[in-house]
C-alpha positions as CSV (number, residue, x, y, z in Angstrom):
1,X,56.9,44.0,159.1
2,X,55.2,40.9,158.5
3,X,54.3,38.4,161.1
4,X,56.7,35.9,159.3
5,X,59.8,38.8,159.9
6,X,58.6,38.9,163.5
7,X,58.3,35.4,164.6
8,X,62.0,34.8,162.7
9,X,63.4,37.7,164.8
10,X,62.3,36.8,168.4
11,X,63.2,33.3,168.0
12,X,67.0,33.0,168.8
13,X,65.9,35.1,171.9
14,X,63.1,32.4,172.8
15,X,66.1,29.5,172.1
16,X,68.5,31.9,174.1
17,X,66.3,32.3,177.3
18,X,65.7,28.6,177.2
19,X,69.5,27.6,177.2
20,X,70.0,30.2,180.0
21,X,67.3,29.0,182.1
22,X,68.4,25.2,181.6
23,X,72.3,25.9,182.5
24,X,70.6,27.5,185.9
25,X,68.4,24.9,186.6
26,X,71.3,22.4,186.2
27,X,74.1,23.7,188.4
28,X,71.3,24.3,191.1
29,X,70.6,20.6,190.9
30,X,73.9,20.0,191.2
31,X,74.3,21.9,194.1
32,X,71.6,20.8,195.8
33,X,73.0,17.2,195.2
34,X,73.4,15.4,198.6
35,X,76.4,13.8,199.4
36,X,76.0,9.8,199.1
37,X,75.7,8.3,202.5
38,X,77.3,4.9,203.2
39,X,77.9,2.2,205.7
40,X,80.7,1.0,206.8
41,X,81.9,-2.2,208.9
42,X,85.6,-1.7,210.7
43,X,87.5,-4.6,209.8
44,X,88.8,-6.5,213.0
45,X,91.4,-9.7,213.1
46,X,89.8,-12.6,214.8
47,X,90.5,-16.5,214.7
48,X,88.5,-18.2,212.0
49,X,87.5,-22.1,211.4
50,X,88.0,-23.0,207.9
51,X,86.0,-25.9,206.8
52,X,84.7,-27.8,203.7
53,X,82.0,-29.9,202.7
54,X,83.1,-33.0,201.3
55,X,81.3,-36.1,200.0
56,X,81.2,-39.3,202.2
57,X,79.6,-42.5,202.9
58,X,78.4,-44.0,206.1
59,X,79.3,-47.5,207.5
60,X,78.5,-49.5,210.5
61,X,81.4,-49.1,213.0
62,X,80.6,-52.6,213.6
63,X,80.1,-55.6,211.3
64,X,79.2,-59.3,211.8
65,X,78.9,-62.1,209.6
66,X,76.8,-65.0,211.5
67,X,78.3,-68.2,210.2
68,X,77.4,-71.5,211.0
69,X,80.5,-73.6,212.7
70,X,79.2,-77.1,212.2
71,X,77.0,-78.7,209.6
72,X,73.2,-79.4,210.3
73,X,69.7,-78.9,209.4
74,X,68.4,-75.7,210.9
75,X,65.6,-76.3,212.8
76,X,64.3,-72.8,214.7
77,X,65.1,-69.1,213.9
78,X,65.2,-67.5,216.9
79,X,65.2,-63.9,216.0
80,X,62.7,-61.0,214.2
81,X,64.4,-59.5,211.3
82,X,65.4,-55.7,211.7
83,X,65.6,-56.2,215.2
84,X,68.3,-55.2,218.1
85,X,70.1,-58.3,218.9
86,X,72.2,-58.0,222.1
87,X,75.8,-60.1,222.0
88,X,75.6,-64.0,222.6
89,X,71.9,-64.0,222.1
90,X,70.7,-67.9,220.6
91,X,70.0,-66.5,216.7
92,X,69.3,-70.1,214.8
93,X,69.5,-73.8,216.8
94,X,71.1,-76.9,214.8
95,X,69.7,-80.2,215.1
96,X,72.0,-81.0,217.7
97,X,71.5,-84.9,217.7
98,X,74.4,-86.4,216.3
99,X,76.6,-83.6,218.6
100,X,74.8,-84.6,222.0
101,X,75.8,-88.6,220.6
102,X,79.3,-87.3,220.1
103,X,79.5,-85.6,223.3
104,X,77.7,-88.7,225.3
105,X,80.9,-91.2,223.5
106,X,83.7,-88.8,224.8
107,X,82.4,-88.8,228.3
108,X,82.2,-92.8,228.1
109,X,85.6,-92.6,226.7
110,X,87.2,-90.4,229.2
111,X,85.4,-92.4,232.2
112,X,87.1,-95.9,230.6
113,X,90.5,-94.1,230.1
114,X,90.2,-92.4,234.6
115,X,89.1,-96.4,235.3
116,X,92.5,-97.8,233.5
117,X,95.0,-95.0,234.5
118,X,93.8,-96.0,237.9
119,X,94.6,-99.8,237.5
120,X,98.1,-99.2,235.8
121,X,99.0,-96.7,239.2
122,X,98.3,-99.7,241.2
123,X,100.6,-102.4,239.4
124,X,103.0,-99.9,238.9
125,X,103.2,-99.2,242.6
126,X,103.5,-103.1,243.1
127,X,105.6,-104.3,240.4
128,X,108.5,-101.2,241.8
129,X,108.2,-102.5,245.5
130,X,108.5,-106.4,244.3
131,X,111.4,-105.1,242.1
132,X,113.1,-103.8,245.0
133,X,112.8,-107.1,246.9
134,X,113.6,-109.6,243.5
135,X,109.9,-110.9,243.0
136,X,110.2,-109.1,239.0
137,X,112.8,-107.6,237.0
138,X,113.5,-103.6,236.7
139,X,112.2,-104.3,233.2
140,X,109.2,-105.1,234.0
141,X,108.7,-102.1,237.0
142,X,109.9,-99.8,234.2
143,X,107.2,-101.3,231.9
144,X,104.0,-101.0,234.5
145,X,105.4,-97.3,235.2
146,X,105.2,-96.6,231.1
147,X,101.9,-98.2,231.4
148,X,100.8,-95.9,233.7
149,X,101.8,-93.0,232.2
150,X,100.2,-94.0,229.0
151,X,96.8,-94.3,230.6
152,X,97.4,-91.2,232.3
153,X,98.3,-89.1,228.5
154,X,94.8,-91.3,227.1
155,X,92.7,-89.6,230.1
156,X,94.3,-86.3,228.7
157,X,93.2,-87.3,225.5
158,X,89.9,-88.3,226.2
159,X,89.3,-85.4,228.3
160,X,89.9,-83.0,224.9
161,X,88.3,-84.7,222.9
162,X,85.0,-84.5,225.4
163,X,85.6,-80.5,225.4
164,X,85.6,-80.9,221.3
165,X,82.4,-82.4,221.5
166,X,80.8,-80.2,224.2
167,X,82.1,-77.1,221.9
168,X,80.8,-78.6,218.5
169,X,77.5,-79.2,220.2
170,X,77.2,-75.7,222.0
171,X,77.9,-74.0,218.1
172,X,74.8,-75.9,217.0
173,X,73.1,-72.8,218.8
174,X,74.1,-69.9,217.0
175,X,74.6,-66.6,218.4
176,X,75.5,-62.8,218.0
177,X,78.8,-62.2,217.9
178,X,77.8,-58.8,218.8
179,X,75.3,-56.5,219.5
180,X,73.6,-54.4,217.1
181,X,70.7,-54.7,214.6
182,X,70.2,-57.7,212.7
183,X,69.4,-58.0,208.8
184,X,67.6,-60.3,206.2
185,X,67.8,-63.9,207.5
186,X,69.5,-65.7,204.5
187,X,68.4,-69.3,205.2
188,X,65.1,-70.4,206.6
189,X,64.1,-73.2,208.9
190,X,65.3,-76.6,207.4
191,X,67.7,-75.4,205.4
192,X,71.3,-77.2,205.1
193,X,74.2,-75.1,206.6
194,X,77.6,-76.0,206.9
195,X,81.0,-74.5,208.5
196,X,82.3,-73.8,205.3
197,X,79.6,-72.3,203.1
198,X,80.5,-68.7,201.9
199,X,76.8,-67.4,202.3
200,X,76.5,-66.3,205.9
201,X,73.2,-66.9,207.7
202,X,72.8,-63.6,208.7
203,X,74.4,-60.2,209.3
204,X,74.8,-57.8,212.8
205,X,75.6,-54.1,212.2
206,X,76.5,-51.6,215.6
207,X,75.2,-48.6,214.1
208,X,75.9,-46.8,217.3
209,X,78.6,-44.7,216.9
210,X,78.2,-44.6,212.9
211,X,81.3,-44.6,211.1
212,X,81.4,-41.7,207.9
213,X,84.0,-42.5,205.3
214,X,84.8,-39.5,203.8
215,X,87.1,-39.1,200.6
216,X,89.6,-35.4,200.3
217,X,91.5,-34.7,197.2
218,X,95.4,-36.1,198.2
219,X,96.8,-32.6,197.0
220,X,94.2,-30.6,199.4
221,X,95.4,-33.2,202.1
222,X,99.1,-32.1,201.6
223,X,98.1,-27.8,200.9
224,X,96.5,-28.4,204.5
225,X,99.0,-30.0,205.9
226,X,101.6,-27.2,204.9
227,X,99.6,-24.3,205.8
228,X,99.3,-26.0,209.7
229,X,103.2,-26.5,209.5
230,X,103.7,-23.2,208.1
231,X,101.7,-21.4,211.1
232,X,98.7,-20.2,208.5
233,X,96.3,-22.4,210.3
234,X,96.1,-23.7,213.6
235,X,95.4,-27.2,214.0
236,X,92.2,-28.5,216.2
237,X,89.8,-31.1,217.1
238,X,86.5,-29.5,215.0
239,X,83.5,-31.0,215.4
240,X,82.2,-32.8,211.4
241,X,78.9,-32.0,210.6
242,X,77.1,-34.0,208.9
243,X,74.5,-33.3,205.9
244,X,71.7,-35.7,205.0
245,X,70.8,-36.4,201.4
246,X,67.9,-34.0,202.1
247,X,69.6,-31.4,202.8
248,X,68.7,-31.1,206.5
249,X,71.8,-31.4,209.2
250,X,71.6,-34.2,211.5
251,X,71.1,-33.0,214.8
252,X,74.5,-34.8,216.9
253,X,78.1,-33.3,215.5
254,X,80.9,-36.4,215.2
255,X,85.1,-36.5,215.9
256,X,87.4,-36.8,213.2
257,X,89.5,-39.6,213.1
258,X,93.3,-39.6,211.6
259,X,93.2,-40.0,207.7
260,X,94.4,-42.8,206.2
261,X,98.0,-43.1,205.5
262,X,97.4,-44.2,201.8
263,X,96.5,-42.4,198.4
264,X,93.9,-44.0,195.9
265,X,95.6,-44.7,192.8
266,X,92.7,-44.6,190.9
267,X,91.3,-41.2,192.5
268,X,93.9,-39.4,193.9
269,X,92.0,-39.2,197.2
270,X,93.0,-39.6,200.7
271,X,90.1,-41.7,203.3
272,X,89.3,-39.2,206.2
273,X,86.8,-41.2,208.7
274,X,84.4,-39.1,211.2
275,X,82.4,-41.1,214.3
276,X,79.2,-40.0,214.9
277,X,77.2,-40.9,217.5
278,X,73.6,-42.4,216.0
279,X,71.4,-43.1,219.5
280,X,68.3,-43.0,217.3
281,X,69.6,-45.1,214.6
282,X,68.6,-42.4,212.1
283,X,71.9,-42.7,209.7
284,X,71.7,-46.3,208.1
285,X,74.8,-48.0,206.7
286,X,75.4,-46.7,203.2
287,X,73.7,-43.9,203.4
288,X,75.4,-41.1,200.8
289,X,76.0,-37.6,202.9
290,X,78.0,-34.4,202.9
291,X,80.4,-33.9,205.8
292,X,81.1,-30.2,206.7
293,X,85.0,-30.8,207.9
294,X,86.6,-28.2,210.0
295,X,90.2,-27.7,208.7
296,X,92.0,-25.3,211.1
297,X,91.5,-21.7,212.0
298,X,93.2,-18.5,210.9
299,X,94.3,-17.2,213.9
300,X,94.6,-13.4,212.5
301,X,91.1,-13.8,209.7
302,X,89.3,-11.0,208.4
303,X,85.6,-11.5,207.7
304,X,83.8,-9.4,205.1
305,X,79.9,-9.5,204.0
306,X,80.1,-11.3,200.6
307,X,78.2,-8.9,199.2
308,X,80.3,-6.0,199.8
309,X,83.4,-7.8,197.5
310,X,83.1,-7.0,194.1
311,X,85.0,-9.3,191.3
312,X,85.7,-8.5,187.9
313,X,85.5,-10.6,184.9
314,X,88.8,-12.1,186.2
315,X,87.6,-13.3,189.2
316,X,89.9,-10.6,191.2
317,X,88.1,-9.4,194.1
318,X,88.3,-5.6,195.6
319,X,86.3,-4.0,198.4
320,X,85.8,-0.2,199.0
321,X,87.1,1.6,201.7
322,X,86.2,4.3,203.5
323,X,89.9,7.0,204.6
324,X,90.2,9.2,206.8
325,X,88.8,12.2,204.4
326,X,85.6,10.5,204.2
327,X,86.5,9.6,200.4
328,X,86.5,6.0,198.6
329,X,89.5,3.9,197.9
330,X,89.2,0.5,195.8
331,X,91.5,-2.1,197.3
332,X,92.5,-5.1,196.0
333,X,92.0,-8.3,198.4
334,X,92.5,-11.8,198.2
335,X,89.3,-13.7,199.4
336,X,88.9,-17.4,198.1
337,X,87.7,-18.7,201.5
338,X,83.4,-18.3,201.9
339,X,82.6,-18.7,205.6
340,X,79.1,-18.6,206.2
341,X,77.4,-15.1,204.3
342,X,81.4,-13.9,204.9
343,X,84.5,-13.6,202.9
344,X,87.8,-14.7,204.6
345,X,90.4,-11.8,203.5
346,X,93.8,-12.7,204.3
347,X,95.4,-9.9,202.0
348,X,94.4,-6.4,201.6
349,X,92.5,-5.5,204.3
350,X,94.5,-4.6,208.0
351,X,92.4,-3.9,211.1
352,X,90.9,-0.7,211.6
353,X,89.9,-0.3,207.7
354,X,86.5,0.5,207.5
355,X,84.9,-1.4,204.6
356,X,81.7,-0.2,202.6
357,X,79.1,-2.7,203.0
358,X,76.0,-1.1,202.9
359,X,75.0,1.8,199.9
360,X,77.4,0.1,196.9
361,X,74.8,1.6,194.7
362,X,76.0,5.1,194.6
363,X,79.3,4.7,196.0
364,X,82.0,5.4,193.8
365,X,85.7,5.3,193.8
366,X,87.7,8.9,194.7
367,X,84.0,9.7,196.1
368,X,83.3,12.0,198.9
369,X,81.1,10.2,201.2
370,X,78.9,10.3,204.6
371,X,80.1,7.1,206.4
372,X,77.6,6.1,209.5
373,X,78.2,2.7,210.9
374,X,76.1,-0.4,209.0
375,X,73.0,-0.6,210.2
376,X,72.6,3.0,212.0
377,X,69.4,4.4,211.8
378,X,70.7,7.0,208.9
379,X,70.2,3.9,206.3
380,X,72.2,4.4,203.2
381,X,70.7,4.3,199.7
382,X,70.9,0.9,198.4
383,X,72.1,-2.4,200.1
384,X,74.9,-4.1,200.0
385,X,73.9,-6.4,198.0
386,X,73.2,-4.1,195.1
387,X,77.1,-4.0,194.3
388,X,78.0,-7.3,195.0
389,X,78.9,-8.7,191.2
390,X,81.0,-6.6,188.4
391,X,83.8,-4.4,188.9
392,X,83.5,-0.8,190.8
């Protein structure tokens, strides 16, 4: 037989042996397998604060425009710009001249008026006790009594208009209305001011508390509202955080005040406003920030690592979970809330449910599984985060 014959012949039992020795090799790598090990979380109800970021602006809580009250040259600035003006402190002085003339003619005029309301009570005194004895008529008693009382209604008169002058003549030093930091000085020295120019001559801002203005959708204002009257969320007083342009968080948390009873037409949007303490005078008046809002709590929530909630290309979220055979069930959850690195699962989940969070790699639904607690030493293949887009 030729070495052709031969070679022909002992090849289907070369082929043969090789297919026998490869089915072996197989099912003893499948038995040798290991069982996937995974960790699990057990899903607890706890109370959870909701809250959103929303845009806002700042604003000074309080605002001042100084104004001059008379007219006048200005004739001394009395301030630095940028500093911290304290309320009633002298800011600009008037020439006050032609005031202190004004005041010096009313105090003339009042003294004239005291001298002749004193003269008139002395005939009128006379004239009544020669009318009673027939020296003059009761017409003219009655007359030096009017008299009298006219001089008496001119002291009154005089007297005002000497407090009208004093007044004009104090407003020709101008002060803070309040205290605060004060801007750009808008006139200078000799400049020509009067009490009904619509430039002011300066402004005061309190920027201690700060005031954030901050603008939620109306329709998320009235979805809130129903799910605190509902019982879903639990009203409270939660601190608003407040993030800088930056991106850092200012140190000092604020209050939330009550919203503002109307609705923008133009933008649908409701005006929530936060105070916020600003000691350092770090936030400046409009400043554009992010206000981190609480807006209730959950009082029964669910947390779940957002990486151990898978999604499909629907946006429908599932977790795994772990039964009581040690085998994988997919269950379908709602989560739309993020709180922190967590999903807030309000369906789907019950306490007691242990969740896959760690070894999403090789988990599989209907899988038989080792479950160890997340984070036990016995670390499970892959991390959560390996399974935390796509479908299972």
């Amino acid at each position: 037989m030729s070495s052709t014959n031969r070679f022909v012949f002992a090849l289907p039992t070369v082929v043969a042996s090789a297919l026998a020795l490869s089915a072996c090799g197989s099912a003893d790598a499948q038995k040798e397998k290991p069982t996937p090990v995974v960790g699990v979380m057990v899903a607890r109800a706890e109370p959870v604060e909701l809250t959103t970021e929303l845009s806002g602006r700042t604003e000074a809580s309080e605002i001042a425009e100084v104004r001059p009250q008379v007219a006048g040259l200005v004739t001394a600035r009395l301030f630095q710009e940028g500093s911290f003006v304290r309320a009633g402190q002298p800011l600009y002085q008037i020439d006050s001249r032609l005031y202190a003339a004004s005041q010096a003619q009313a105090s003339a005029s009042l003294a004239a008026a005291q001298a002749t309301v004193e003269a008139n009570r002395l005939k009128a005194e006379r004239f009544a006790l020669l009318a009673q004895q027939g020296g003059v008529s009761k017409q003219e008693a009655a007359d030096a009594r009017a008299a009298y009382n006219q001089s008496r209604a001119a002291v009154g008169q005089a007297r005002a208009a000497l407090s009208s002058a004093q007044v004009n003549l104090g407003f020709t030093r101008v002060t803070s209305p309040i205290s605060g930091r004060i801007g750009i000085s808008m006139v200078t020295k000799g400049a020509l001011v009067t009490n009904a120019q619509a430039t002011p001559m300066a402004k005061v801002q309190r920027l201690d508390p700060m005031y954030v203005n901050i603008k939620q959708s109306g329709a998320d204002f009235i979805a809130l509202r129903r799910a605190i009257e509902s019982g879903k969320l639990v009203a409270g007083a939660a601190p608003v955080t407040v993030i800088l342009p930056d991106g850092s968080t200012y140190p000092v948390a604020g209050k939330l005040n009550p919203a503002d009873i109307d609705v923008d037409p133009e933008t649908g949007t409701i005006t929530v406003r936060a105070v916020v303490p600003n000691p350092r005078g770090d936030l400046l008046p409009g400043l554009f920030v992010r206000a981190r809002v609480g807006q209730g709590t959950v009082p029964n929530g669910i947390l779940v690592p957002q990486a151990a909630v898978s999604r499909d290309p629907r946006g429908r979220a599932s977790v795994l979970v772990a039964n009581a055979k040690d085998e994988l069930e997919k269950r379908d959850v709602v989560a739309d809330n993020p709180v922190g690195q967590n999903w807030l699962v309000t369906s789907g989940l019950k306490p007691g449910d242990r969740v896959v969070v760690e070894g999403l790699i090789n988990a599989r639904e209907g899988q038989k599984v080792k479950v160890v607690p997340a984070g036990s030493k016995s670390k499970p293949e892959g991390a959560a985060g390996s399974g935390a887009s796509g479908g299972n």
